[in-house]
C-alpha positions as CSV (number, residue, x, y, z in Angstrom):
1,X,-33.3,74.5,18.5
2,X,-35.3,73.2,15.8
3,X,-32.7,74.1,12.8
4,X,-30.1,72.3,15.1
5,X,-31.7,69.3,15.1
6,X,-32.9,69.4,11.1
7,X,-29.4,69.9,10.5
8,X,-28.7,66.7,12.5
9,X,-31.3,64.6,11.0
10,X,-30.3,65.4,7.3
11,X,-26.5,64.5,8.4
12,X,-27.5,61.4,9.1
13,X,-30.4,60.8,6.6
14,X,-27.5,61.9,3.9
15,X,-25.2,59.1,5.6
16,X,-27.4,56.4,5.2
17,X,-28.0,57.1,2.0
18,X,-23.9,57.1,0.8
19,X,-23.1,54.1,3.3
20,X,-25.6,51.6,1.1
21,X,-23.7,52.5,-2.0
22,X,-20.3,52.1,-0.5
23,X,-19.2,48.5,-2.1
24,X,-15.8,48.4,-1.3
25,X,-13.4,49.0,1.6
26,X,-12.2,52.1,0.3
27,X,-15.3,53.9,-0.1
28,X,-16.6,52.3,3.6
29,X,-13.3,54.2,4.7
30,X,-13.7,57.3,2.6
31,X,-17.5,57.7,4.3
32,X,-16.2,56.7,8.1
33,X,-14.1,60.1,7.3
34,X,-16.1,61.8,5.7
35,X,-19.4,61.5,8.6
36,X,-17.6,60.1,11.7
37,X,-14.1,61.3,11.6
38,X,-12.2,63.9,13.8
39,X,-13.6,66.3,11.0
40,X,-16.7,64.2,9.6
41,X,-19.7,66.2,9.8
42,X,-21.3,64.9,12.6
43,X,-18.1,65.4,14.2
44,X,-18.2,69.0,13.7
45,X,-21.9,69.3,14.9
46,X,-21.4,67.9,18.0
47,X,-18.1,70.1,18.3
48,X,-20.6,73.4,17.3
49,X,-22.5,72.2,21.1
50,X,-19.9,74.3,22.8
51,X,-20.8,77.4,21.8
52,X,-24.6,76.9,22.2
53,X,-25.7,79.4,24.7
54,X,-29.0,77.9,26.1
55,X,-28.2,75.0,28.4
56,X,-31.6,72.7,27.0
57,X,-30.7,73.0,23.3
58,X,-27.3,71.8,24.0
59,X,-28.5,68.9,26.1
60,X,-31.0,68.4,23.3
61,X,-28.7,68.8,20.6
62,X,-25.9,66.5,21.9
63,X,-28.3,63.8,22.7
64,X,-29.8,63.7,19.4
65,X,-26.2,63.7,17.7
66,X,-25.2,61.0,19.7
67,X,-28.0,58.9,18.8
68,X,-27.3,59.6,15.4
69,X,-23.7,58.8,15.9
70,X,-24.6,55.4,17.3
71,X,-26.6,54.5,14.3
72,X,-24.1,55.8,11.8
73,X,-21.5,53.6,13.9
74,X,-23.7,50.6,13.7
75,X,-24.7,50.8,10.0
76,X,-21.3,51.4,9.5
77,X,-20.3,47.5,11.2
78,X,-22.9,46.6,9.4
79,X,-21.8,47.6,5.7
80,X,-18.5,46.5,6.3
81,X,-19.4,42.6,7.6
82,X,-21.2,42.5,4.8
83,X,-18.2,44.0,2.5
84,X,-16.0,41.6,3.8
85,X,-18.8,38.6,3.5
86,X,-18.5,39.8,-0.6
87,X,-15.0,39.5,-0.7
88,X,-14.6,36.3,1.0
89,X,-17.3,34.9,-1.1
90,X,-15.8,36.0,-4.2
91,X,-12.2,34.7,-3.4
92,X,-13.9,31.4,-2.5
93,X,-15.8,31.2,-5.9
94,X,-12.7,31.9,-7.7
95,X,-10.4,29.1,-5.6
96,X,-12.7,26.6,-5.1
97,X,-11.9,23.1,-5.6
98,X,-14.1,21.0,-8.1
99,X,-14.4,17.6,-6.6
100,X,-15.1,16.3,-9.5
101,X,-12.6,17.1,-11.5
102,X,-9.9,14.2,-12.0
103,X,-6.6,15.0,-9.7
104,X,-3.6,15.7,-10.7
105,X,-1.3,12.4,-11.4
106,X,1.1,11.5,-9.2
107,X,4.5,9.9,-10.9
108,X,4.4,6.4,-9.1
109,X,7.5,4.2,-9.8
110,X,7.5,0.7,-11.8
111,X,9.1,-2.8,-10.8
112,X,12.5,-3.1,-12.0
113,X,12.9,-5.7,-15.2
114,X,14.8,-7.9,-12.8
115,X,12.4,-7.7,-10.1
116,X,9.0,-8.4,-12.2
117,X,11.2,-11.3,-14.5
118,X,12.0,-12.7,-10.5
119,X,8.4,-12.5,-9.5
120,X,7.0,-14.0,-12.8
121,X,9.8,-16.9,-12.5
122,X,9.0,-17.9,-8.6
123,X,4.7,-17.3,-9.7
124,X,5.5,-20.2,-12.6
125,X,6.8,-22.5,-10.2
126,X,4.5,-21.9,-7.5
127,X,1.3,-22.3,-9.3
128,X,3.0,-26.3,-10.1
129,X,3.4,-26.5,-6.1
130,X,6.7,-25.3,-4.8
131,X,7.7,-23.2,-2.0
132,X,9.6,-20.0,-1.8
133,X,12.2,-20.2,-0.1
134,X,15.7,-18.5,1.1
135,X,19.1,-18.9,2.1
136,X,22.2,-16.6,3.8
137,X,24.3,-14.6,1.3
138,X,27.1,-15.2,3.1
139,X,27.8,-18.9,3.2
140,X,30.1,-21.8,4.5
141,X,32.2,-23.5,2.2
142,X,30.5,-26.8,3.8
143,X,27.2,-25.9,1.8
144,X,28.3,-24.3,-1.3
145,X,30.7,-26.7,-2.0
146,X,31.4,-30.0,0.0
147,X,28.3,-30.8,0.4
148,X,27.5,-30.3,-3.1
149,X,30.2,-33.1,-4.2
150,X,32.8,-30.1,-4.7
151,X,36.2,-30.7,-2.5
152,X,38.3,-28.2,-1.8
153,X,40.5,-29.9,-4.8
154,X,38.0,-30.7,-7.1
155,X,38.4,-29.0,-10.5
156,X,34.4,-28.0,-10.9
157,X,35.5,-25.1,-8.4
158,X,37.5,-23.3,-11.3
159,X,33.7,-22.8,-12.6
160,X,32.9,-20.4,-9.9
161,X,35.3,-17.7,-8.9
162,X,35.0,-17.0,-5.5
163,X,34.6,-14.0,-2.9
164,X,36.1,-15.1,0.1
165,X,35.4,-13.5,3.3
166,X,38.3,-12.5,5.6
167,X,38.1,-14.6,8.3
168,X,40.0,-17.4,9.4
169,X,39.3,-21.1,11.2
170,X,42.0,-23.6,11.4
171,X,44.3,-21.7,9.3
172,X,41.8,-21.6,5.8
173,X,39.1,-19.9,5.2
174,X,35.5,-21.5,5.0
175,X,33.7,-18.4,4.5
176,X,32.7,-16.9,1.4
177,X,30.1,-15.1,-0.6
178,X,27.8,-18.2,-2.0
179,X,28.4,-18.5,-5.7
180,X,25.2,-20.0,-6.1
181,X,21.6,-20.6,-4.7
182,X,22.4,-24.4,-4.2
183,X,23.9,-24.5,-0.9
184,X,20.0,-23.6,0.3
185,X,19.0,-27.5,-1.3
186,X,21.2,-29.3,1.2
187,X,20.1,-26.7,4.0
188,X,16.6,-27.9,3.4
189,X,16.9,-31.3,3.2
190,X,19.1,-31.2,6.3
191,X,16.0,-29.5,7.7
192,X,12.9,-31.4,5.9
193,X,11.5,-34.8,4.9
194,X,10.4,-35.7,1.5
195,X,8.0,-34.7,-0.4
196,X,10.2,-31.4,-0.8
197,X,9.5,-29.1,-3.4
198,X,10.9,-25.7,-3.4
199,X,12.2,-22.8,-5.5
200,X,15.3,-20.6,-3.7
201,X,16.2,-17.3,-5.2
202,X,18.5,-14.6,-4.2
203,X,21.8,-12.8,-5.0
204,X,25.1,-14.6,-5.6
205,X,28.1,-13.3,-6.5
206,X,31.5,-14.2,-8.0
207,X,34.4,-12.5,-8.8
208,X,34.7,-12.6,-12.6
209,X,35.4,-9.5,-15.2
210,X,31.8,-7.9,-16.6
211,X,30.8,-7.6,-20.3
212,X,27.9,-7.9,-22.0
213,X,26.9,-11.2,-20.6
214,X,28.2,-11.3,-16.8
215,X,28.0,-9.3,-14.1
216,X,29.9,-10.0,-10.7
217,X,26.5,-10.1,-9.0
218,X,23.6,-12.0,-10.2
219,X,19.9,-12.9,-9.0
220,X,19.7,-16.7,-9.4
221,X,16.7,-19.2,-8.6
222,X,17.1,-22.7,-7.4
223,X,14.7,-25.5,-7.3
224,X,14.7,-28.6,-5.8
225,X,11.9,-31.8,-5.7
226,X,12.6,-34.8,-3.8
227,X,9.4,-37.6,-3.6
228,X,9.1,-41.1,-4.3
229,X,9.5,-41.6,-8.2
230,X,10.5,-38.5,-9.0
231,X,11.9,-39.0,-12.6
232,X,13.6,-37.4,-15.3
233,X,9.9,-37.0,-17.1
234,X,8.6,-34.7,-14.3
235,X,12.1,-32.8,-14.6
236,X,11.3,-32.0,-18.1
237,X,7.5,-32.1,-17.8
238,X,8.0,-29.1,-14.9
239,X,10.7,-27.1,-17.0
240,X,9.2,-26.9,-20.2
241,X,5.7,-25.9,-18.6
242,X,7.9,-23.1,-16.9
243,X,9.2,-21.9,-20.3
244,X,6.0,-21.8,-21.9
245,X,4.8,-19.7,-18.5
246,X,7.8,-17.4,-19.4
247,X,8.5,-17.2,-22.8
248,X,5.0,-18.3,-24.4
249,X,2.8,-21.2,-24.7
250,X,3.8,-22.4,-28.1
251,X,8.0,-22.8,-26.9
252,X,9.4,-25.9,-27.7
253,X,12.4,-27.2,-25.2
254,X,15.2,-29.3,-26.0
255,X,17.6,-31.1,-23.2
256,X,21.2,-32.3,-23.7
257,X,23.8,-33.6,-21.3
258,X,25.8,-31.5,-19.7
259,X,27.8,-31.7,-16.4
260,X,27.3,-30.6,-13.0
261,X,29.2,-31.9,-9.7
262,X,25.9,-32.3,-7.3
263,X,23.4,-34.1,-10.3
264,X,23.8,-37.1,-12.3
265,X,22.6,-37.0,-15.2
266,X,23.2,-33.4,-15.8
267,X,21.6,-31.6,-18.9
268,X,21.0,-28.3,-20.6
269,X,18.0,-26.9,-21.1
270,X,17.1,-24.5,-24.5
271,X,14.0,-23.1,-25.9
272,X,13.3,-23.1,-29.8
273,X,14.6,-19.1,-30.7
274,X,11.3,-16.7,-30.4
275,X,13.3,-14.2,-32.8
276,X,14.0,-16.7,-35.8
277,X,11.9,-19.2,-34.2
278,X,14.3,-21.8,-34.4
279,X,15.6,-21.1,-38.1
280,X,18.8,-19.7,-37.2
281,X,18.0,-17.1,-39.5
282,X,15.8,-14.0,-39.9
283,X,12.9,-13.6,-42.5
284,X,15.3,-11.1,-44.2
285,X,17.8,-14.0,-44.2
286,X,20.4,-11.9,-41.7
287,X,21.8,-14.4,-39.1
288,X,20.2,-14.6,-35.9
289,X,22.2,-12.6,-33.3
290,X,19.9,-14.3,-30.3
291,X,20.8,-17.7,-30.8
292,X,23.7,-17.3,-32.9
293,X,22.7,-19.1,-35.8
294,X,21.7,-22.2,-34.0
295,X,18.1,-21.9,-33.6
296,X,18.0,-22.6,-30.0
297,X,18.5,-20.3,-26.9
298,X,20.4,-22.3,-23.6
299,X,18.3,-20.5,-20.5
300,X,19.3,-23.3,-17.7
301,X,21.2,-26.1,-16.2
302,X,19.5,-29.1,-14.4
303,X,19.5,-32.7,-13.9
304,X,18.5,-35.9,-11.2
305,X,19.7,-35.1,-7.6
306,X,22.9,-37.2,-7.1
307,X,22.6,-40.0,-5.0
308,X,25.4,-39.2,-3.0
309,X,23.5,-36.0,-1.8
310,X,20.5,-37.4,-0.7
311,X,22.5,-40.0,1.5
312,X,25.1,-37.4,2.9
313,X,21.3,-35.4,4.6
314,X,20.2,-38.7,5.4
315,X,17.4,-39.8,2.9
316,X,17.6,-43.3,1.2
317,X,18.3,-43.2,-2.2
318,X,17.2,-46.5,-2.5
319,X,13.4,-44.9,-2.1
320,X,13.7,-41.4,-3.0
321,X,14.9,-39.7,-6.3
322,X,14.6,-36.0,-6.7
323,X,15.5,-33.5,-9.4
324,X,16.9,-30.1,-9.4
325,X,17.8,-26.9,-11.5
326,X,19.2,-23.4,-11.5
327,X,18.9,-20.7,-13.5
328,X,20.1,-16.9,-14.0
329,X,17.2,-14.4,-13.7
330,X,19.5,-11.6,-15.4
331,X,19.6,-13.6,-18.4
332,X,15.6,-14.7,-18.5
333,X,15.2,-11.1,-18.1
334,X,17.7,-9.9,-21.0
335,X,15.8,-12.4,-23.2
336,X,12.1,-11.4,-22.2
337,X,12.7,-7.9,-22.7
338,X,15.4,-8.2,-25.6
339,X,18.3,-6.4,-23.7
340,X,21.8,-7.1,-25.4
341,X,23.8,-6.2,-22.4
342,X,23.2,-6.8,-18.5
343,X,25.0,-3.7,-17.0
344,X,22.6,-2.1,-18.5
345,X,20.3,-3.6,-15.8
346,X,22.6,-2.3,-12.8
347,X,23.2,0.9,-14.1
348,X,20.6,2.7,-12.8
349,X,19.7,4.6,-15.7
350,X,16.4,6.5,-16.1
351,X,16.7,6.7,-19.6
352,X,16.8,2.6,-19.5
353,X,14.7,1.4,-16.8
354,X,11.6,3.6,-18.5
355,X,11.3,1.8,-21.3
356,X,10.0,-1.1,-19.2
């Protein structure tokens, strides 16, 4: 009886003692075997029960080996929680995330040239006091031409080669794509009373040949100022502190007369060449490809609302003068950023647009 249940208690004093130094699963498994598996050593003991003649040392035999069983089964749960509490803290130390680390950059995108030159153009003139604002694409013949002192057989329309749009009203067409921002100065005026003062951009198109210096679709702006002695000083006075917004405070403008059907007088506006700066000519004395030798860069048309105009949307010209101008955003852009050809702009190439 007594050597039965030594033989017990060193079974399971010797398991205790191997389970503590099992650190991995693999050795936890190997022990689970080797003590408490269908031939483990306790296993076998309590197998051995069977052929125990006297009925109290097999009672007392299999109810110490089951006590010891329990335990072994216990410490067993035991080392193995705490096994798998290792390994999870280990894999944890190893991926954690450092907080304070700086992340990893995401790519983010950039304005398009045309896009920021747009946004810097409209920011000039609305830090002096215009509005934004905007007109339909697709237009009526009424307010892109007639209404701007164009007739249907007035030569100024050869200047602007026209989209027109498919439709039909008294057998002609008075629908087209506008051909300028213009039309959206006699929509306003139709709509408001002086003092206006207001900037229009958006997309016009035309249907002309591209090279290096059209395209068939352009971004234009358009401003307008009506008042009460509005003169051709504040014309110049507001464009030439628009240029030096743009291109740089120390750009000197020039005006000459030029024509236009819906302003009278018309003019020209140029800024002094920032490449030669105004010589015509480099420091190396190669000609100036910018301004073509002349020393001075044309970036816009504008002039004194016509008369006519103001009348036709019902303001008296005998009171009111106003002054307006238009100019390409594709070509401010080509000369902010020194780009020698504008389908490079609408080309969509990565290996362009990145450099900006």
């Amino acid at each position: 009886m007594t050597s039965l249940l030594d033989t017990i208690s060193e079974i399971e004093q010797s398991a205790i003692g191997e389970l503590k130094s099992a650190s991995d699963q693999s050795a936890l498994e190997a022990w689970h075997i080797r003590y408490l598996g269908r031939k483990g050593k306790l296993t076998q003991v309590l197998r051995s029960l069977a052929g125990v003649a006297n009925l109290d040392e097999r009672r007392a035999g299999g109810q110490r080996a089951n006590v010891a069983k329990e335990r072994l089964e216990a410490a067993y749960s035991e080392q193995r929680s705490q096994i798998e509490e290792q390994r999870l803290s280990s894999v944890i130390a190893g991926e954690r995330l450092d907080v304070t680390l700086p992340g990893i950059a995401v790519p983010r995108g950039r304005l398009h040239p045309v896009t920021q030159t747009m946004r810097d153009v409209l920011a000039a003139f609305v830090s002096m006091g215009f509005q934004v604002a905007e007109g339909p694409e697709i237009e009526w013949d009424h307010y892109n031409f007639e209404a701007l002192r164009i007739p249907a057989e007035h030569p100024a329309r050869d200047m602007w080669d026209t989209l027109w749009i498919d439709y039909e009203q008294d057998g002609r067409r008075p629908m087209l794509m506008r051909t300028h921002t213009s039309p959206n100065q006699i929509r306003i005026m139709e709509k408001t009373r002086p003092p206006v003062r207001v900037v229009v951009p958006g997309k016009c198109y035309r249907f002309e040949a591209t090279d290096p210096t059209h395209e068939w679709m352009m971004q234009q702006v358009e401003g307008l100022a009506v008042d009460d002695g509005i003169s051709m000083a504040d014309l110049k006075g507001s464009l030439t502190d628009f240029a030096r917004r743009i291109f740089g405070p120390e750009r000197r403008t020039a005006f000459r007369c030029d024509y236009f059907p819906f302003v009278e007088p018309g003019m020209e506006m140029r800024i002094d060449c920032f490449i030669c700066r105004g010589e015509g000519r480099l420091e190396d004395g190669r000609p100036c490809r910018t301004c073509h030798q002349t020393g001075w860069i044309e970036i816009l048309g504008a002039g004194m609302v016509h008369p006519e105009i103001l009348e036709n949307v019902g303001y008296d010209s005998g009171r009111y003068t106003g002054f307006a101008f238009g100019l390409g955003i594709e070509r401010i852009a080509l000369l902010r950023y020194g780009i020698e050809d504008i389908r490079h702009l609408y080309a969509n190439d990565l290996r362009f647009l990145e450099q900006f």
